[in-house]
C-alpha positions, 0 to 999 in steps of 0.5 A: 793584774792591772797593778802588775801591768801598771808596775811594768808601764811606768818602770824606769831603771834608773828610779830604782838604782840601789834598791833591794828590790826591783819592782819590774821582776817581781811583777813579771814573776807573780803576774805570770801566776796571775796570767794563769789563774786568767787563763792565759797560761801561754802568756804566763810561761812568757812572763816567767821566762821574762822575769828569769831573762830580767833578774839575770840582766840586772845580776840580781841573785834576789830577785833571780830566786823569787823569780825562779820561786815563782816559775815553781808555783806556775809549774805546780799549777801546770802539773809539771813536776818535771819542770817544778823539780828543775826551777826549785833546784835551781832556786835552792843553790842560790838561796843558800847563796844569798841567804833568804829563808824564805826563798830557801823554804819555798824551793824546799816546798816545790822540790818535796812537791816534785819528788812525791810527783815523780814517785818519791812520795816519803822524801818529798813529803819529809822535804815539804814539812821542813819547809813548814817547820821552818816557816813556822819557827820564824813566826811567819804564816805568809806560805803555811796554806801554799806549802799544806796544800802542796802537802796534802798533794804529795800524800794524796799522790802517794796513795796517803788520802787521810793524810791528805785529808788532814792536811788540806784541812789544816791549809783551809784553817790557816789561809786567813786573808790569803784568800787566794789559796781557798780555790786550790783548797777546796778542789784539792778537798773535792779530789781527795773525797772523790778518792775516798768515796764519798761522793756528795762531799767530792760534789758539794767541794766542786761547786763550792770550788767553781763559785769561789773560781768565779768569785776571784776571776780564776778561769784555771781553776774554773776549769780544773773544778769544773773539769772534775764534777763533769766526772763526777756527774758522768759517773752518776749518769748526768752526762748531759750535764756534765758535757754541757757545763765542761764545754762552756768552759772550755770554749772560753780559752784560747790558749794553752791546749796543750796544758794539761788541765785543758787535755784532761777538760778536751779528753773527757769532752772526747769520752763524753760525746763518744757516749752520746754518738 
């Protein structure tokens, strides 16, 4: 994060008159999804808005469609489909304007996402494999395990887990140097096993998961990990445990309650200390 911060200190308006790019929306964009990995999603929804605000004052359609490409991938990692649905949209209009593949990929990827969220699991899924196509034919890889991951979550949605087995599979194969995408693979993996039964596989995925959370400095997805084997373990017995490890997490935000990741982590405190009571 301190890079994207250095980025917004020293940016001059001036010293990038011209420039295809302009580095100030591109640091509010990807730093909002930094802000959520740690675990600060208030200042990350913020920071989206602010490089939307940003790239619409400079009249820059490029830098508009990442930055509303980015408010897609902070809205997946929030679990609002709703939200996801209506920054993708956006995003594809002017990514046919403008005339950038990759734009036009990522909005196809998190419009399928939002659609197989909200019930449209066939569409959604056929919408997220053309965005893979797509990327594969131009010979770039730098989404494969972004866009399987969204894959995989749309048919685990739909009720499809060996599909989506396949497919978080695959994301881990190709995530190579973009380490980044290991956490949400991992988790995504543990969940699907969970669906299917298979408890000790869910389990050693969860703490595999919350190690590489801790590894990258990802308090969400230490959370949303640890949140899940608190379950887990609930449901074997190991209450104790799964209440102790769920509150050390949890007591560390200070934002962003209203989240569903964090309502999800309070619920289950909730459930867990009713147990106890």
């Amino acid at each position: 994060m301190q890079h994207y911060e250095a980025v917004l200190v020293s940016y001059r308006p001036d010293d990038f008159s011209g420039w295809p790019v302009d580095p100030k929306a591109s640091a509010l964009g990807w730093g909002g999804v930094v802000w959520w990995h740690l675990g600060m999603p208030d200042r990350a929804r913020a920071s989206i808005r602010e490089a939307i605000s940003w790239s619409e004052s400079i009249s820059s359609p490029s830098e508009l469609t990442e930055a509303l490409g980015c408010a897609s991938h902070l809205h997946s990692d929030l679990l609002d489909p709703e939200e996801v649905r209506m920054f993708a949209d956006r995003q594809l209009g002017l990514a046919r304007e403008v005339g950038i593949p990759a734009e036009l990929e990522t909005s196809w990827a998190f419009r399928g996402w939002a659609m197989a969220q909200q019930g449209r699991t066939g569409e959604g899924c056929e919408l997220i494999r053309t965005a893979l196509d797509s990327t594969l034919a131009r010979g770039t890889r730098l989404n494969v395990p972004q866009f399987l991951h969204l894959l995989s979550s749309a048919q685990a949605h739909g009720g499809h887990q060996k599909e989506a087995l396949t497919s978080i599979e695959r994301a881990l194969s190709a995530v190579a140097e973009q380490e980044v995408y290991v956490v949400q693979a991992l988790w995504q993996r543990a969940e699907i096993h969970r669906q299917m039964g298979n408890e000790a596989e869910s389990e050693q995925d969860f703490r595999a998961a919350i190690a590489d959370a801790l590894r990258m400095g990802s308090k969400a997805y230490e959370l949303r990990a640890t949140t899940s084997l608190a379950r887990l373990l609930a449901k074997q017995g190991r209450r104790d445990k799964a209440r102790a490890m769920l509150s050390d997490i949890y007591n560390w935000f200070t934002e962003g309650f209203n989240t569903a990741d964090l309502k999800d982590a309070k619920a289950l405190l909730d459930e867990l200390s009713d147990r106890e009571a």
